[in-house]
MARBA-3410 file (N, C-alpha, C, O; in Angstrom, 1 decimal):
151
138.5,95.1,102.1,139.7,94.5,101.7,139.7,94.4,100.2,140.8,94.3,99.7 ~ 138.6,94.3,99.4,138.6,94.1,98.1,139.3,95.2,97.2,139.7,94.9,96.1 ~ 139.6,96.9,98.0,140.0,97.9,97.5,141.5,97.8,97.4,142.2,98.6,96.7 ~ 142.0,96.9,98.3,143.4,96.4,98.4,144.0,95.4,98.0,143.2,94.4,98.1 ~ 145.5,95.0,97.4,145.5,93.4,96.6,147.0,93.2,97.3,147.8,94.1,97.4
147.1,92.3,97.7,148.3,91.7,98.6,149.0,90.9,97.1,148.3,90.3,96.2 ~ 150.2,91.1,97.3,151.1,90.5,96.4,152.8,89.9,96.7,153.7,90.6,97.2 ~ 152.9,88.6,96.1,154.5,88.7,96.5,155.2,89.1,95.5,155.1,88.8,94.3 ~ 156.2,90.3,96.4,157.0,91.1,95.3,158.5,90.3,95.1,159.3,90.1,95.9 ~ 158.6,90.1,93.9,160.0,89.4,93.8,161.0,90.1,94.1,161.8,89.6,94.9
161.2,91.1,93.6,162.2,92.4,94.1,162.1,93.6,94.5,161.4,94.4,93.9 ~ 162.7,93.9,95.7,162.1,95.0,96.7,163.1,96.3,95.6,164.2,96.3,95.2 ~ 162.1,97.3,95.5,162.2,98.3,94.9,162.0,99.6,96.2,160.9,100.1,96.5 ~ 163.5,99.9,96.7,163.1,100.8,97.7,162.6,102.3,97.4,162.3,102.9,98.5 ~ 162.4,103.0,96.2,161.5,103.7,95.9,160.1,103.5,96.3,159.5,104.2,97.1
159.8,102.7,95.8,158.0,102.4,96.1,158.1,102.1,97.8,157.0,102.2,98.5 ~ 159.0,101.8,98.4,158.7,101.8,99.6,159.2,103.2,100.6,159.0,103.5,101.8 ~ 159.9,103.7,99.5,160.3,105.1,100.8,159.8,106.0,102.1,160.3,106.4,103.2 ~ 158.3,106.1,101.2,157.2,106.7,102.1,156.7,105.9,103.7,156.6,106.3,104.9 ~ 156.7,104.8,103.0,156.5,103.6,104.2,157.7,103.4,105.1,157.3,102.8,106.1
158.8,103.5,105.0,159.7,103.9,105.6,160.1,105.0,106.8,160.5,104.8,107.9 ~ 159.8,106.3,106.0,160.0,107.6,106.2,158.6,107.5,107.2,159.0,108.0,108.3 ~ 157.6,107.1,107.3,156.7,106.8,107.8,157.3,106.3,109.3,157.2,106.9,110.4 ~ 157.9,105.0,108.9,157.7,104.0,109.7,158.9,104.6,111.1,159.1,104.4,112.3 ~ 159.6,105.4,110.1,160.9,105.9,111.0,160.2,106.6,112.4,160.4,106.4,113.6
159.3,107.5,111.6,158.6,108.8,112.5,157.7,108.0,113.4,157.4,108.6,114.4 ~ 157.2,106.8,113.3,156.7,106.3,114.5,158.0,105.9,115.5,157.7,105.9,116.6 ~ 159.4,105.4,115.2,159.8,104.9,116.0,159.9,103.6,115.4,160.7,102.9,116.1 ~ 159.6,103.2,114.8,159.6,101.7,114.2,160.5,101.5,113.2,160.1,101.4,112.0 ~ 162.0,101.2,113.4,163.5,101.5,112.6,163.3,99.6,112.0,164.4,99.1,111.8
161.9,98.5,111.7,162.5,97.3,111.2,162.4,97.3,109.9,162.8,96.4,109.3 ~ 161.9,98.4,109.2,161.7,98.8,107.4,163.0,99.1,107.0,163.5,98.5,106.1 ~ 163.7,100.2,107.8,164.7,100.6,107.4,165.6,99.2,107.5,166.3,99.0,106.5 ~ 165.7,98.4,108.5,166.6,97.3,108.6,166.1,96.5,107.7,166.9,95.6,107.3 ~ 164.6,96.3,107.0,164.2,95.7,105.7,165.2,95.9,104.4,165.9,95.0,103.9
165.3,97.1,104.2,166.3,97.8,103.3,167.6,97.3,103.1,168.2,96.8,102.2 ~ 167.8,97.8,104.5,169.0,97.8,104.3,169.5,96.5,103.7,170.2,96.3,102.8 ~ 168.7,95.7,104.8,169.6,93.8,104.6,169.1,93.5,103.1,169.9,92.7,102.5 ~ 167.9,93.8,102.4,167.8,93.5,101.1,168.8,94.1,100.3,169.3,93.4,99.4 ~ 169.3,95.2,100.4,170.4,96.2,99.3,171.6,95.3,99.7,172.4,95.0,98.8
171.7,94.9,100.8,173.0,94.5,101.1,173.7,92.9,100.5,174.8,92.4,100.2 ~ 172.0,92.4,100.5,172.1,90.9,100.2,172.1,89.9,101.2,172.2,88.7,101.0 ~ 171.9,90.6,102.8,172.2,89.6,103.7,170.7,89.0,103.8,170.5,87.8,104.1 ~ 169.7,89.7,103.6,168.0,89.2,103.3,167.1,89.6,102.2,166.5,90.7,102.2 ~ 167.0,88.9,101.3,166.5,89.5,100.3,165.4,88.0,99.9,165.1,87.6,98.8
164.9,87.3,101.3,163.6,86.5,101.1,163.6,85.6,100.3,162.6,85.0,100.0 ~ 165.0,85.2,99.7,164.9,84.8,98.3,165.0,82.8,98.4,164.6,82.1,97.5 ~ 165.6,82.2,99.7,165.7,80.7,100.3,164.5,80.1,100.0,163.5,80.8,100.0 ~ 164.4,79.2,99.6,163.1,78.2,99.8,162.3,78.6,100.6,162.9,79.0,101.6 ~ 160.7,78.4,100.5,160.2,78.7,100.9,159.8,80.2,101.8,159.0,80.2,102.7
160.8,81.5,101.4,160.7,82.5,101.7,160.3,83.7,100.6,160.9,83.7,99.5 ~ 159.7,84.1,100.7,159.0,85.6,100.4,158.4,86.8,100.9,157.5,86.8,101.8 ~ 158.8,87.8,100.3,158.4,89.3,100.5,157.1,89.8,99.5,156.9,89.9,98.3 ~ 156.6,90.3,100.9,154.9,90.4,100.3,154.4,92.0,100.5,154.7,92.7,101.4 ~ 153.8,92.4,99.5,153.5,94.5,99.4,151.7,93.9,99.4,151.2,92.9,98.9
151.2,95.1,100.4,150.0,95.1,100.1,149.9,96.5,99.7,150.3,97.5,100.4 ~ 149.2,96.4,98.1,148.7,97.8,97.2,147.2,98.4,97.8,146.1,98.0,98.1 ~ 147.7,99.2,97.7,146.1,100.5,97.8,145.4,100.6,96.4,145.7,100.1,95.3 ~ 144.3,101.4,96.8,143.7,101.9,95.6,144.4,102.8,94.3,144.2,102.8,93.1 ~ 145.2,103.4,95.1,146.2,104.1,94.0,147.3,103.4,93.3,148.3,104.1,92.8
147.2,102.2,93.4,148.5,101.3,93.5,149.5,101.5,94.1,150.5,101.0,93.5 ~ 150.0,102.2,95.2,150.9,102.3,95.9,151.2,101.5,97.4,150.4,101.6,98.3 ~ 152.4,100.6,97.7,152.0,100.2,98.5,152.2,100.8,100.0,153.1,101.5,100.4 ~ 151.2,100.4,100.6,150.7,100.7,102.1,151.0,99.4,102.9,150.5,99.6,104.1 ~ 151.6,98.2,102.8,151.8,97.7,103.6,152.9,96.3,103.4,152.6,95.6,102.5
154.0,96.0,104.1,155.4,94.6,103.5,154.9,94.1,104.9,154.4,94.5,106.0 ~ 155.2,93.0,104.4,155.7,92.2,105.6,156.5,90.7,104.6,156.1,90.5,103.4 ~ 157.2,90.1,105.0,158.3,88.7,105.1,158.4,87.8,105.9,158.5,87.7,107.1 ~ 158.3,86.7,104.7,158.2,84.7,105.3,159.5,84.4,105.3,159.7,84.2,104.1 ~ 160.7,84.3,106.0,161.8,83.8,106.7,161.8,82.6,106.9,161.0,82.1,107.7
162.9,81.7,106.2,163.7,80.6,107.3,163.9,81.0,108.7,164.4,82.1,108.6 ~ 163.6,80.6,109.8,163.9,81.1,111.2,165.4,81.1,111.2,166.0,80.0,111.2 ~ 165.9,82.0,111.2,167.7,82.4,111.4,168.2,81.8,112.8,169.4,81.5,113.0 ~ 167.2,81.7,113.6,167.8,81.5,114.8,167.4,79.8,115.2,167.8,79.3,116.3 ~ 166.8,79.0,114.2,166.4,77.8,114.5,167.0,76.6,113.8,166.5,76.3,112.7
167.8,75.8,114.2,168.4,74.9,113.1,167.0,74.1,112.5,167.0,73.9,111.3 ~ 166.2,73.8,113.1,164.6,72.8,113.0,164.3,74.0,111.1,163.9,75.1,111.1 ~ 164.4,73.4,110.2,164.3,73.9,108.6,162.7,74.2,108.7,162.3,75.2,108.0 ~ 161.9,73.5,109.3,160.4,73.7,109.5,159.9,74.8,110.4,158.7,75.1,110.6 ~ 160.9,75.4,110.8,160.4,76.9,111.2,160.6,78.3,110.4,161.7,78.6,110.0
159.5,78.9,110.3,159.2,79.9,109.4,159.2,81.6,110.3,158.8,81.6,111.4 ~ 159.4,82.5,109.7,159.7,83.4,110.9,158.8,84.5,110.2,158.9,84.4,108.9 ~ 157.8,85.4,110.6,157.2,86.0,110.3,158.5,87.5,110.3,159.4,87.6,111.1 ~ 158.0,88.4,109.1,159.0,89.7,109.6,158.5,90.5,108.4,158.1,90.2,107.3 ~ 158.8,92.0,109.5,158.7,93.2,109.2,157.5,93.8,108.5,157.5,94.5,107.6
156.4,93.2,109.5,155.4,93.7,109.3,154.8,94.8,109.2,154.6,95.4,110.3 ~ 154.3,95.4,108.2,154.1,97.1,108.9,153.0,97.9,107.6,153.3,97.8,106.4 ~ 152.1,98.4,108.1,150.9,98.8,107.6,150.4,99.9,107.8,149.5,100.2,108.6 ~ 151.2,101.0,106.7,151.0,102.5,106.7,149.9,102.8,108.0,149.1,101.8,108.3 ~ 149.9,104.0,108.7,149.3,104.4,110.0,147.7,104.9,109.1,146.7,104.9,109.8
147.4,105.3,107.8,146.4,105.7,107.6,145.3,104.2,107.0,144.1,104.4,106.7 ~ 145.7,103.2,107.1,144.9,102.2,106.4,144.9,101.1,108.1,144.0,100.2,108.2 ~ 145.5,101.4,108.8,145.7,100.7,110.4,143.9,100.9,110.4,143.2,101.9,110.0 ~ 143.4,99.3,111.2,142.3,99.6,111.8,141.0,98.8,110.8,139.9,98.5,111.3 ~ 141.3,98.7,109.4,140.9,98.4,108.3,140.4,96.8,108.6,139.3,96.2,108.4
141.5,96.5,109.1,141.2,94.7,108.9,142.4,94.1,107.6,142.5,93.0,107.1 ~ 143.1,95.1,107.5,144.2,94.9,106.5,145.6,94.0,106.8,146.2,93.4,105.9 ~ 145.9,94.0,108.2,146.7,93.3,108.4,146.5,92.4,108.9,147.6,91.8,109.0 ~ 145.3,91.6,109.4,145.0,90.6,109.8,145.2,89.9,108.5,146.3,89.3,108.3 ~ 144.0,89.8,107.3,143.9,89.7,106.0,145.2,89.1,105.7,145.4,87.9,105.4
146.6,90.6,105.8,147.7,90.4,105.6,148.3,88.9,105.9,148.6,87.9,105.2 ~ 148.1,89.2,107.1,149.0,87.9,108.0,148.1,86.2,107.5,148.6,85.1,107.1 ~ 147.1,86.6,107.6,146.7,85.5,107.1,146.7,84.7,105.7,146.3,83.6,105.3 ~ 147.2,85.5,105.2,147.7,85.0,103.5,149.1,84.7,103.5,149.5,84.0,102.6 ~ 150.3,85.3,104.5,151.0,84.8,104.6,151.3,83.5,105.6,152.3,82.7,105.5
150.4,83.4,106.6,150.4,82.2,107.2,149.8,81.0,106.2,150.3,79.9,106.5 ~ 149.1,80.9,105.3,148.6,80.0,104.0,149.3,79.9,103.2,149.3,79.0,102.4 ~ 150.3,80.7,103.2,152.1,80.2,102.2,153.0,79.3,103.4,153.6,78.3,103.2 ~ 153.1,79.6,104.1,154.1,79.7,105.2,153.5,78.0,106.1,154.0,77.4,107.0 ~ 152.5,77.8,105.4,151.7,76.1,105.8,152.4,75.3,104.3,152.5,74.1,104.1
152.7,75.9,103.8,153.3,74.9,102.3,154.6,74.6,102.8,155.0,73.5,102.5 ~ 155.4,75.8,103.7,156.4,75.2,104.0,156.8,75.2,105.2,158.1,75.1,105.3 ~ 156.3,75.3,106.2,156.9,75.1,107.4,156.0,74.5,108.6,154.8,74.3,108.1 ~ 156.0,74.2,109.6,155.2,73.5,110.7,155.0,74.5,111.9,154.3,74.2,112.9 ~ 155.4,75.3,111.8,155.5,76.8,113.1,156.3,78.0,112.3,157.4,78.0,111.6
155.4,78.9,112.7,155.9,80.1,112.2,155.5,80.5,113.5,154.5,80.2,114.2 ~ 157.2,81.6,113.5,157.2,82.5,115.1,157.4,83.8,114.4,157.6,83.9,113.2 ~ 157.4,84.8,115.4,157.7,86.0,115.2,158.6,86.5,116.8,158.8,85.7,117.8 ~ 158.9,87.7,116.6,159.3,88.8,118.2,158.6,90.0,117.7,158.4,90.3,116.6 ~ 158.3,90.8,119.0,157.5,91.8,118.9,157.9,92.5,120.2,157.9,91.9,121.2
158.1,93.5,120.2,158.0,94.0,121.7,157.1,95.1,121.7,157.4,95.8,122.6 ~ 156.1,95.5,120.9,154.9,96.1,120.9,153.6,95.7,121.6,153.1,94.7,121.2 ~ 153.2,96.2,122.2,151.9,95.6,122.8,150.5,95.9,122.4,149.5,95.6,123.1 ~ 150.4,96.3,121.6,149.5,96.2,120.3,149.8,95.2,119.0,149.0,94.5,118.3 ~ 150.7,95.2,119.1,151.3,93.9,118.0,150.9,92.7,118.9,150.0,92.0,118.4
151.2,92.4,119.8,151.3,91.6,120.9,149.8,90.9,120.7,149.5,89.7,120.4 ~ 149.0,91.8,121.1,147.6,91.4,121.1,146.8,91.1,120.0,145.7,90.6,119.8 ~ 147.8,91.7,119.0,147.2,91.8,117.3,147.2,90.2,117.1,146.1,89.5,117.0 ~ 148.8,89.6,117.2,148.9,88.5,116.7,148.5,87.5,117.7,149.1,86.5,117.5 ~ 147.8,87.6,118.5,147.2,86.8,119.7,145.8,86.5,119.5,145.3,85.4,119.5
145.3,87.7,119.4,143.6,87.5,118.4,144.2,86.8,117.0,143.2,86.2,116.6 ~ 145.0,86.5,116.2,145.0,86.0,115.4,146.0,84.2,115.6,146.7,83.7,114.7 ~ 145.8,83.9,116.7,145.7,82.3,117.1,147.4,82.3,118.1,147.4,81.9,119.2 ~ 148.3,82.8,117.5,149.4,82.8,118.3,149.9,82.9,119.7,149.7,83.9,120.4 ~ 150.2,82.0,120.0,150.7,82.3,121.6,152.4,82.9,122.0,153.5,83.1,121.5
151.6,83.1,123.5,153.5,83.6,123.6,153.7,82.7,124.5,154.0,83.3,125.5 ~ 153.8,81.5,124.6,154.8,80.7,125.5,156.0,80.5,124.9,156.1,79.9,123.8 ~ 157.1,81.1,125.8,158.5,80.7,125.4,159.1,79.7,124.9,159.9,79.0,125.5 ~ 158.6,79.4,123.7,159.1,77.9,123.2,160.1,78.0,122.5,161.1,77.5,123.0 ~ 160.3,78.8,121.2,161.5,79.1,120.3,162.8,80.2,120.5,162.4,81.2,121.0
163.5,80.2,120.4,164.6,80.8,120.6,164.4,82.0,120.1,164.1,82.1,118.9 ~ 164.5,83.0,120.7,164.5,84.6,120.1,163.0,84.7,119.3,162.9,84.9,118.1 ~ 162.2,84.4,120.0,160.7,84.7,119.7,159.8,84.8,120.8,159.8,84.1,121.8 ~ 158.9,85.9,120.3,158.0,86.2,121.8,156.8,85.5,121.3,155.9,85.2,122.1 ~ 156.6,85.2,120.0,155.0,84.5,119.4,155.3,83.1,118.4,156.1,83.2,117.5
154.5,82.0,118.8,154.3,81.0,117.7,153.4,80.3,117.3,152.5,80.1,118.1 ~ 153.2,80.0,116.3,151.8,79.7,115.4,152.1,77.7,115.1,152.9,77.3,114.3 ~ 151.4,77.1,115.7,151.3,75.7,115.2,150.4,75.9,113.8,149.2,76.2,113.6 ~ 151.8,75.3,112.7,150.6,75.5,111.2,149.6,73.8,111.2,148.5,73.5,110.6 ~ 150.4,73.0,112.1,149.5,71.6,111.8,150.0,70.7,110.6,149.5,69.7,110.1
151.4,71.3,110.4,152.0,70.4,109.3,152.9,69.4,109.8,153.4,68.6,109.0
END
């Protein structure tokens, strides 16, 4: 992980993410492109208290991997944090990169919220974020996973 540096990006520059995109399309996985989109558009652009959009850089400085700390859209409770749009180029997958990932944003996402949930309907994701403490009992509205941060 030392060859890699996780950063929050203030402004999504869809250039530097195109590849990861174009990428992410050809798996089947259309939540980057809906990253885009809602940031160009202004309807998500991470920018609320306590929200941020995060790039993890490669060796070449290019990034290989976003994901986003969310106000929960679907939760009036202000203390829920929504994990989103996780996604970690297919050649760095397997690394220990997105665990790493998640875990640095779960240590921001403890500054401001008391549960962070996510949805997933991947079953690799499913078990990803399960080894990393999350359960799926149906507790939150439009979420299949939630994290007690202990705040």
């Amino acid at each position: 992980m030392s060859d890699f540096v996780i950063k929050s990006i203030k402004k999504l520059l869809t250039d530097e993410i195109s590849d990861l995109v174009e990428e992410s399309v050809r798996e089947e996985f259309h939540f980057l492109k809906r990253l885009v989109n809602d940031y160009n558009s202004g309807r998500n652009r991470f920018d609320k208290s306590g929200e941020s959009l995060y790039a993890v850089y490669g060796r070449s400085g290019k990034i290989i991997g976003v994901c986003g700390l969310n106000q929960d859209p679907y939760s009036q409770d202000c203390s829920v944090g929504r994990l989103r749009r996780l996604y970690i180029s297919k050649s760095y997958r397997r690394l220990g990169i997105a665990g790493k990932f998640v875990e640095e944003v779960i240590q921001e996402a403890k500054k401001h919220y008391s549960v962070l949930v996510l949805t997933t309907d991947n079953p690799e994701a499913d078990l990803f974020y399960q080894r990393l403490g999350f359960s799926t009992e149906p507790v939150y509205h439009n979420s299949t996973h939630h994290l007690e941060l202990g705040n």
